[in-house]
N, C-alpha and C positions, 0 to 999 in steps of 0.2 A: 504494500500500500504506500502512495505516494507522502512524504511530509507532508502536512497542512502548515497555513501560516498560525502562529499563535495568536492570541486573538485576549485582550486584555476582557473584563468581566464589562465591563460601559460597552466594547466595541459588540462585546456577544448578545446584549440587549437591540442594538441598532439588526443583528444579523436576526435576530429572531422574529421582528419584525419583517424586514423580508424576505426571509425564508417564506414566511406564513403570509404575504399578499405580492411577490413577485409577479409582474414587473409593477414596480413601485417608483415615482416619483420621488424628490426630495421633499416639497412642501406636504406630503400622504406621509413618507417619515417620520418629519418634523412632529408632525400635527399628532399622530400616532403616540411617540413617544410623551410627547408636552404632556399627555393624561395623566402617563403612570412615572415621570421622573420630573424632577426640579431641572432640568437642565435648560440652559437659554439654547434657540435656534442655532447660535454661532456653535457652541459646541456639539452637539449634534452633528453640523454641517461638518467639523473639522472631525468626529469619527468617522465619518461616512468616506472624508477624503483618506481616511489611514487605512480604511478596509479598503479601498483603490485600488492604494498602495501596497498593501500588502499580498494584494490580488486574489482578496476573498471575496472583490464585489466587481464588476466590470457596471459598464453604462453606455446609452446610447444616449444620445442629445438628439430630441423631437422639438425644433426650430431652438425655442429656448430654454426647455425644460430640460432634465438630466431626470433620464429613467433606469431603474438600476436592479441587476438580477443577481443571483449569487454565483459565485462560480465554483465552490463548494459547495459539497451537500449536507445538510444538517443532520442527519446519521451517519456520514464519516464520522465529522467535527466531532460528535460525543461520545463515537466509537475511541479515537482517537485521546478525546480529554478521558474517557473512563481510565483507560489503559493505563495511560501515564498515571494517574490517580493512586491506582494500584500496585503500577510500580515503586511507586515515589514512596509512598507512605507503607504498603505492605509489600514492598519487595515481588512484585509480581504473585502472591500468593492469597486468589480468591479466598480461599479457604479459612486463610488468616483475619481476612476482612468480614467476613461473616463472622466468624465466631467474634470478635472486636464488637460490632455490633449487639450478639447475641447475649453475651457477659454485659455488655452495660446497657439493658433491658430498651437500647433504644429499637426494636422490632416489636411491634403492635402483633395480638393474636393472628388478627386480618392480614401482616406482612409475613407470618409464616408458611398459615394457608396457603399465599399465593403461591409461597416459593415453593411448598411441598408440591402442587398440585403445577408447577412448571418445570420441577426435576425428574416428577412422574412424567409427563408430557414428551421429554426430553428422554428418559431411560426408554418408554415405551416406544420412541421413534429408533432409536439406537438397536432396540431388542438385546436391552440389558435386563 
């Protein structure tokens, strides 16, 4: 799998919006994000210009507008951040990270459920 660009937590807010209404204008952006963040227009405007740059966003310019799509996809990107995650902190060792969780009661009845019933899912695909 290809490196992805790294992508600061502000820049991942501007990507998640368009991810989720590509192709996206800058003022649909703007106006987007202005609901759910304190941010003025100009910064906004100046991540948008760093996802560019970093070439996790391309654009086309429609006379005078700048429309803009991802050129990443947003299941790499978290495929990608999970990994690292796991590596960084648990040493690539799923297993490690579960149980971290599991001891410090932060997995709700409902989060075990799910996982039991996605491991079955999983073994039974496998024909383990």
């Amino acid at each position: 799998m290809k490196e992805l660009p790294q992508i600061s937590e502000a820049e991942f807010e501007v990507m998640k919006v368009v991810w989720k209404y590509a192709p996206i204008n800058t003022n649909e952006i703007t106006e987007r994000l202005l609901k759910t963040t304190n941010w003025s227009p100009k910064t906004i405007q100046t991540l948008i210009k760093r996802l560019v740059t970093k070439g996790a966003l391309t654009y086309e310019k429609q006379s005078r507008i700048f429309v803009y799509t991802p050129v990443i996809k947003e299941n790499e990107y978290i495929n990608q951040e999970s990994n690292s995650f796991l590596k960084r902190f648990y040493h690539g060792d799923l297993t490690a990270m579960v149980s971290a969780f599991i001891e410090n009661d932060s997995l709700s009845k409902t989060d075990i459920d799910t996982l039991r019933s996605l491991l079955s899912k999983r073994s039974d695909r496998d024909g383990d």
